[in-house]
Structure formats: C-alpha cells, structure tokens
N, C-alpha and C positions, 0 to 999 in steps of 0.2 A: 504494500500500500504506500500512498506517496506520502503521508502526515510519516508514515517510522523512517522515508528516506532523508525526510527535514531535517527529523529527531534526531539519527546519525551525523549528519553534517554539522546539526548544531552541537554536537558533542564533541567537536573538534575544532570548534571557536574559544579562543583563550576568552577566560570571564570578565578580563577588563573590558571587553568586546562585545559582548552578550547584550550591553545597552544600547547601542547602535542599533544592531539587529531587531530588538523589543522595538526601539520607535521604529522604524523604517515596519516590519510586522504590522504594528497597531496601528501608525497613518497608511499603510497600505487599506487595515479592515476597517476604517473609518471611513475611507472615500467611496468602498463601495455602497453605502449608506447613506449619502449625502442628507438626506430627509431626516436623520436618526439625531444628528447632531443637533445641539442644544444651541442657540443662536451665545455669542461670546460679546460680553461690555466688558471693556476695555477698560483698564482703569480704576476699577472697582475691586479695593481690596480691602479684607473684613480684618480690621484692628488697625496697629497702627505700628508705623515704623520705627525702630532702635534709629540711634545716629550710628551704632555702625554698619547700617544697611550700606551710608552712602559715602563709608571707607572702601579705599584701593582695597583690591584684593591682594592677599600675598602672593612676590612671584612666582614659590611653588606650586600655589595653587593653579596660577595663569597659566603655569606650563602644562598641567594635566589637560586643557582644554586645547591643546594644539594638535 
C-alpha cells in the first residue's frame, strides 16, 4: 500500500527534518479543502506581549532557521 511506502521513507528522514515534511504534509491537506479553512484576522492576538517579544533573537538561534 502507498500510506507504508510514505511511512518507510519517512523513517529515513533525520528528525531535525521531520518538521518540514509535517508542514509541506498539512498545507499540502489543507488546500485540498479550501472550503474547510477557517477565514484568518490578522493581527489579533489573545493576551499581551512580554518586551522581550521584541528583543533580537540570539545568533544561535538565527542560525537554526537557515
């Protein structure tokens, strides 16, 4: 079946990796749905922000995102 040849393949994705794969997946299963989706406001977040939301990030951190 093709869902256990996935499974195998995904078994051979290092797990830093794994989260790429899950989004690329889910906006894949999203768009066949287009109707399903919840309409998205912008902007609107529930609480309120620390000041160091809107500290740099360490460069460590920056670098994971490369």
């Amino acid at each position: 079946m093709l869902i256990e040849k996935i499974i195998e393949e995904l078994q051979n994705i290092p797990e830093e990796k794994l989260s790429e794969i899950y989004e690329l997946i889910h906006n894949f299963r999203l768009q066949l749905n287009p109707e399903n989706q919840e309409p998205r406001t912008p902007g609107l977040l529930t609480g309120k922000l620390g000041g160091a939301f809107f500290e740099p990030l360490p460069e460590e951190e920056l670098k994971e995102w490369e």
